[in-house]
VOLUMKOL-431658 format. One record per residue (C-alpha): residue in one letter; x, y, z. Coordinates in steps of 0.02 Angstrom, whole numbers. Layout:
BEGIN
resn=A	X=X	Y=Y	Z=Z
...
***
This chain:
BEGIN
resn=X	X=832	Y=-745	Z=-459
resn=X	X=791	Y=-876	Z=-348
resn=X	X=643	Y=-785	Z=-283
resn=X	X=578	Y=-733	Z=-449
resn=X	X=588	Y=-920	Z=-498
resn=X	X=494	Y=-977	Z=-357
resn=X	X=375	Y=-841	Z=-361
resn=X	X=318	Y=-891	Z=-540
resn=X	X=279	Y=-1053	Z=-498
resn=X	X=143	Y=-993	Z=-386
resn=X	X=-24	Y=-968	Z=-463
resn=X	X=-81	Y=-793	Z=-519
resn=X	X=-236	Y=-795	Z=-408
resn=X	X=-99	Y=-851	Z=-257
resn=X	X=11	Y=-696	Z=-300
resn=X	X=-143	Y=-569	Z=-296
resn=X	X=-235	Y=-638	Z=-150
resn=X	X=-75	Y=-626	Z=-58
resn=X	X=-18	Y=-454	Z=-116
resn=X	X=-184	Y=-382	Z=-66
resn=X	X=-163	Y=-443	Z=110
resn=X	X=16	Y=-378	Z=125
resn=X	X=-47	Y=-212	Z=71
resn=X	X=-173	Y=-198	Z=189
resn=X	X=-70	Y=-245	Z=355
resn=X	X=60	Y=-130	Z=285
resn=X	X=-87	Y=-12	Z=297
resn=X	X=-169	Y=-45	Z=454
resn=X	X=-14	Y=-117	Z=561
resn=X	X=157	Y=-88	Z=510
resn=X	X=133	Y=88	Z=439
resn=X	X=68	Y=169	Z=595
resn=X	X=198	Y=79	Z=689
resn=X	X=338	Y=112	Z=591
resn=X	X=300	Y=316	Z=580
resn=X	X=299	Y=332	Z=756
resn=X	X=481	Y=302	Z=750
resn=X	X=513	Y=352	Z=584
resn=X	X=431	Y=524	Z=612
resn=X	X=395	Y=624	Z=788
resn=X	X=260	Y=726	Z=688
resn=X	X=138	Y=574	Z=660
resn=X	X=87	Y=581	Z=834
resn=X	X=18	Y=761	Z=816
resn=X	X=-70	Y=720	Z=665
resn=X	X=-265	Y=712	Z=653
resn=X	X=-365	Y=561	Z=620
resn=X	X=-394	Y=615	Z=427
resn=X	X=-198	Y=651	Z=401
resn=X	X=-152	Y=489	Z=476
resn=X	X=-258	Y=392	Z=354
resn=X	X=-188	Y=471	Z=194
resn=X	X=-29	Y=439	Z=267
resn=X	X=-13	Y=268	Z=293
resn=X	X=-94	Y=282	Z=119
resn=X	X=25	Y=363	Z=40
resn=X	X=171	Y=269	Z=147
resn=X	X=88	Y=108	Z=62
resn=X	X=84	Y=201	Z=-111
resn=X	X=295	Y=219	Z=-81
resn=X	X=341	Y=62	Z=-47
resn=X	X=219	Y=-24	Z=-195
resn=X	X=304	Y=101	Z=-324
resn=X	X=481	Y=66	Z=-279
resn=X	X=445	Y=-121	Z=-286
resn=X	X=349	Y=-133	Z=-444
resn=X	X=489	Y=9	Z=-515
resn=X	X=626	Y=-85	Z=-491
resn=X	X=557	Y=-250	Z=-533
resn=X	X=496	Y=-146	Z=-691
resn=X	X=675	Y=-105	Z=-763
resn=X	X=724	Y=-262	Z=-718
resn=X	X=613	Y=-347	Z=-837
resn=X	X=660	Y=-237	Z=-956
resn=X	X=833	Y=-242	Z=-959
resn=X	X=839	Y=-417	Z=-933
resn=X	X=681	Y=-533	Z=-987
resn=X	X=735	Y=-583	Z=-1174
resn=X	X=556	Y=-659	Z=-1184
resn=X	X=445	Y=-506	Z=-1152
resn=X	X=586	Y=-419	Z=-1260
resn=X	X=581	Y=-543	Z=-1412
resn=X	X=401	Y=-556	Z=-1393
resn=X	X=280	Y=-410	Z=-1308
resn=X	X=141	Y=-538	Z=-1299
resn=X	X=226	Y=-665	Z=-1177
resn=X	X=308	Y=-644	Z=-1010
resn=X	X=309	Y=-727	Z=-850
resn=X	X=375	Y=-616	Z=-742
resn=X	X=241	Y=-456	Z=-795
resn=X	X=114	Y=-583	Z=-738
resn=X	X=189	Y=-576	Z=-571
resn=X	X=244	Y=-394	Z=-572
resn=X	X=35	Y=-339	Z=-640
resn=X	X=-12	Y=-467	Z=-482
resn=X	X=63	Y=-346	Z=-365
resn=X	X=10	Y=-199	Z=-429
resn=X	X=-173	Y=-261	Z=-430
resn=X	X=-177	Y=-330	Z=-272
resn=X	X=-117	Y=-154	Z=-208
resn=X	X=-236	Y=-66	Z=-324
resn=X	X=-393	Y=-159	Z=-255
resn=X	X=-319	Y=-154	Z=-98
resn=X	X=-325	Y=33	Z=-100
resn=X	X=-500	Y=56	Z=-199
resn=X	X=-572	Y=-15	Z=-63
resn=X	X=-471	Y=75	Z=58
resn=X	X=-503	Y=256	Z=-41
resn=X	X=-713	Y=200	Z=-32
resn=X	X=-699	Y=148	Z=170
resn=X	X=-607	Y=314	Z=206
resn=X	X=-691	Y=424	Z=62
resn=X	X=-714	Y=587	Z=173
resn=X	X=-497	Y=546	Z=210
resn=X	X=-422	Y=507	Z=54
resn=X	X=-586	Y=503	Z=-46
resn=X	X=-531	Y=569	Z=-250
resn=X	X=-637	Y=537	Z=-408
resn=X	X=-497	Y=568	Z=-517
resn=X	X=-411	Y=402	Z=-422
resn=X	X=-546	Y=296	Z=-441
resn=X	X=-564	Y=314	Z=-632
resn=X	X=-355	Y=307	Z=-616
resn=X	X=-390	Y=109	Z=-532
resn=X	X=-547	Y=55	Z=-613
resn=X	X=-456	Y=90	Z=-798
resn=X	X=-291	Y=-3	Z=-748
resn=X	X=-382	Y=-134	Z=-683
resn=X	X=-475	Y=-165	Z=-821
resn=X	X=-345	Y=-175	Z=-932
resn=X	X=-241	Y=-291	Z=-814
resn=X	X=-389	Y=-403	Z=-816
resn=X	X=-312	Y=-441	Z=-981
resn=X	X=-142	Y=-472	Z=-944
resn=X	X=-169	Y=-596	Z=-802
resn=X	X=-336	Y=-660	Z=-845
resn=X	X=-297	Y=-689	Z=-1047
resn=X	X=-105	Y=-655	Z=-1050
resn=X	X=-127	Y=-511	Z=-1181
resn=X	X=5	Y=-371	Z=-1206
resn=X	X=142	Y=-394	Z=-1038
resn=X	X=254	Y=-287	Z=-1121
resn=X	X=140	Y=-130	Z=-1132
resn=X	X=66	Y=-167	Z=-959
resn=X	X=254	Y=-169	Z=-875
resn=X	X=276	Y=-30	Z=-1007
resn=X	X=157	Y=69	Z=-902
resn=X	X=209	Y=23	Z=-731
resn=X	X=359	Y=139	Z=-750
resn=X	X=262	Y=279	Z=-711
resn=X	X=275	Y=228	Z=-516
resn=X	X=454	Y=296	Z=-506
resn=X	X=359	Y=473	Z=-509
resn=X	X=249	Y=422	Z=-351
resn=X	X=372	Y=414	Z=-202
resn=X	X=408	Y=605	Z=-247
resn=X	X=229	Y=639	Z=-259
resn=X	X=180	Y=573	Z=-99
resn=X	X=344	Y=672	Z=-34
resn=X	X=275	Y=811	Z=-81
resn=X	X=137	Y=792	Z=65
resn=X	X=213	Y=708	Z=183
resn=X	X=351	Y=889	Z=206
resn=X	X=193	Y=990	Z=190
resn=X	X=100	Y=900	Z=338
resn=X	X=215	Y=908	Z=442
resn=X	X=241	Y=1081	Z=411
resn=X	X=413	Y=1105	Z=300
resn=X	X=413	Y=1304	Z=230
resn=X	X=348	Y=1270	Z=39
resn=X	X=518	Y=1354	Z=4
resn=X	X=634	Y=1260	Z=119
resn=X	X=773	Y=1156	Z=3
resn=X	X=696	Y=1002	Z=41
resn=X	X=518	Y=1048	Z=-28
resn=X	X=595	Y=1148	Z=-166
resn=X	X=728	Y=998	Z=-225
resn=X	X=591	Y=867	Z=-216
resn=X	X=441	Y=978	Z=-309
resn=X	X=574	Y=1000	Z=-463
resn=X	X=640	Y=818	Z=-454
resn=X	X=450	Y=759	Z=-464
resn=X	X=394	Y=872	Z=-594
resn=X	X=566	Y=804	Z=-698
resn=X	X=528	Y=629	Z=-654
resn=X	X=368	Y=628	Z=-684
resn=X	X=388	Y=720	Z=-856
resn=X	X=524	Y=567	Z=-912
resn=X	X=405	Y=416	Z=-863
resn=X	X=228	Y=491	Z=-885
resn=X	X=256	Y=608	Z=-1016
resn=X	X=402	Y=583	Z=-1152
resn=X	X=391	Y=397	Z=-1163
resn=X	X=227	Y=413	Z=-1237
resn=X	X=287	Y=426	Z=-1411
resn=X	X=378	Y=269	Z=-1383
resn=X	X=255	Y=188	Z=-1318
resn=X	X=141	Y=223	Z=-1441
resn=X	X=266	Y=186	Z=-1577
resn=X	X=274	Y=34	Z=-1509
resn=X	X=95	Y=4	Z=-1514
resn=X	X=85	Y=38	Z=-1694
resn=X	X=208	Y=-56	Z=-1750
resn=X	X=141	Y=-223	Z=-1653
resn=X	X=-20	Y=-209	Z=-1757
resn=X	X=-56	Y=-334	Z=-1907
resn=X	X=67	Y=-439	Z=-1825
resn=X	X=48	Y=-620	Z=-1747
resn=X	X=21	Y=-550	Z=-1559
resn=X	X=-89	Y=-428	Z=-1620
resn=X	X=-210	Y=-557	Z=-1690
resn=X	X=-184	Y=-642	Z=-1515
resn=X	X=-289	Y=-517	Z=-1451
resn=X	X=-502	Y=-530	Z=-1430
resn=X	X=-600	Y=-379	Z=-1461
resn=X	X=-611	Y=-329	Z=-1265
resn=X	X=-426	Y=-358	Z=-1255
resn=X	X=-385	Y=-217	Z=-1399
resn=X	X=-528	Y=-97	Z=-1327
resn=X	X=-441	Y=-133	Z=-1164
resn=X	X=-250	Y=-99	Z=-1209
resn=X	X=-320	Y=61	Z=-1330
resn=X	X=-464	Y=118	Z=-1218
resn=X	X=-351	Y=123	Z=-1050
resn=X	X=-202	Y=173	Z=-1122
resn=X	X=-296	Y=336	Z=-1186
resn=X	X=-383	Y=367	Z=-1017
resn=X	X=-235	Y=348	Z=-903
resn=X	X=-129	Y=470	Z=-1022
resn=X	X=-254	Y=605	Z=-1057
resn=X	X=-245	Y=620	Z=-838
resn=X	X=-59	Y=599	Z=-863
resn=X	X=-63	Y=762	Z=-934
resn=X	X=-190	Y=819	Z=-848
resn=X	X=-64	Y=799	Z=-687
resn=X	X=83	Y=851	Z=-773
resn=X	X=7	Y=1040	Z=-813
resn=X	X=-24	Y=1039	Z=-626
resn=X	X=142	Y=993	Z=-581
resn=X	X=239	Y=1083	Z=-707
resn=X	X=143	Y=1235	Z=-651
resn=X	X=204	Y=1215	Z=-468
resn=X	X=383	Y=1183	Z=-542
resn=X	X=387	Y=1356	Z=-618
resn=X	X=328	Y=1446	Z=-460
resn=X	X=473	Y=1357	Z=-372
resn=X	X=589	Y=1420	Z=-513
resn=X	X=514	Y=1584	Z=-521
resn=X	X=467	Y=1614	Z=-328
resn=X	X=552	Y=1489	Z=-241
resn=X	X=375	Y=1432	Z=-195
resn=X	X=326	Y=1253	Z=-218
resn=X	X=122	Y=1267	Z=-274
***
């Protein structure tokens, strides 16, 4: 608690500017380190693999982080609770996440031929836009943290690769056990909270933090909310097509 206190005391601009640069050493320096020791497979790795590694391992650790902070705000924060309009500590938890998202924009255009994807860009650019709002304006914190749950289904994404670079059988139990648990996960926070999400949506309009909002902050929240589910399910087909060769041929896509 003590660290969440102190943490938002600091200006927003503070947070960002120094989540970006934690991001990017995690990137450059302790990732590559770390794996060596973590993993006697990074060595044999090309130059290509190693960069959408240390990608992905920076993808991980952000998602667990902003996860867990996630539920903790929402089991415990009365204020963004009582009122989806206010909250402190979303401010802080949307800092993170965009320092790490511009942190790995610029990372995904340096290293486009790597970890280059279109489908990630239009992913970044339509969070970020909406979380202009959120720490810019202070507009909708709850729907914002709301969204961040979906980050529990990355660490099982990224595990996904990780066994299949370094050359785990696509129907070893490992691969098999974590291509059902993402398609599950994913499905719960992607996928079937969108009716409550949207429930929740409808029922804050007319009200007082509706009215709160500008014109850009509503095409914002309704705009970006579409986008990012529409690839949701776009992503969930995918994976839920894997999942049912795995079920069907013990074969994970």
């Amino acid at each position: 608690m003590y660290v969440f206190c102190l943490c938002t005391c600091l200006p927003i601009k503070c947070l960002f500017y120094c989540n970006f640069l934690f991001f990017q050493i995690l990137f450059h320096y302790i990732s590559p380190w770390m794996s060596i020791y973590v993993s006697s497979g990074f060595k044999k790795l090309s130059v290509k693999q190693k960069i959408e590694w240390n990608s992905r391992t920076v993808s991980t650790l952000h998602a667990l982080i902003v996860g867990i902070f996630c539920l903790y705000i929402l089991m415990f924060d009365d204020a963004v609770n009582e009122d989806p309009g206010r909250s402190t500590l979303v401010k802080l938890n949307v800092a993170i996440t965009t320092g790490y998202l511009i942190s790995d924009l610029l990372l995904i255009f340096y290293y486009w031929k790597a970890i280059g994807d279109k489908f990630f860009v239009v992913h970044h650019v339509a969070a970020l836009y909406a979380y202009y709002y959120v720490l810019g304006q202070g507009f909708l914190p709850y729907f914002a943290n709301f969204r961040l749950l979906a980050e529990f289904s990355t660490p099982c994404v990224n595990q996904r690769w990780f066994f299949e670079v370094l050359g785990y059988p696509k129907s070893s139990k490992p691969n098999i056990a974590n291509g059902v648990m993402m398609a599950v996960i994913f499905f719960m926070v992607r996928i079937a909270v969108m009716p409550l999400y949207y429930k929740k949506m409808i029922s804050i309009y007319g009200t007082e933090a509706f009215y709160r909002l500008s014109f850009g902050g509503r095409s914002a929240w309704i705009c970006s909310s579409i986008c990012l589910d529409i690839m949701n399910i776009m992503w969930m087909h995918k994976i839920a097509r894997g999942c049912y060769k795995v079920l069907q041929n013990g074969n994970i896509y």
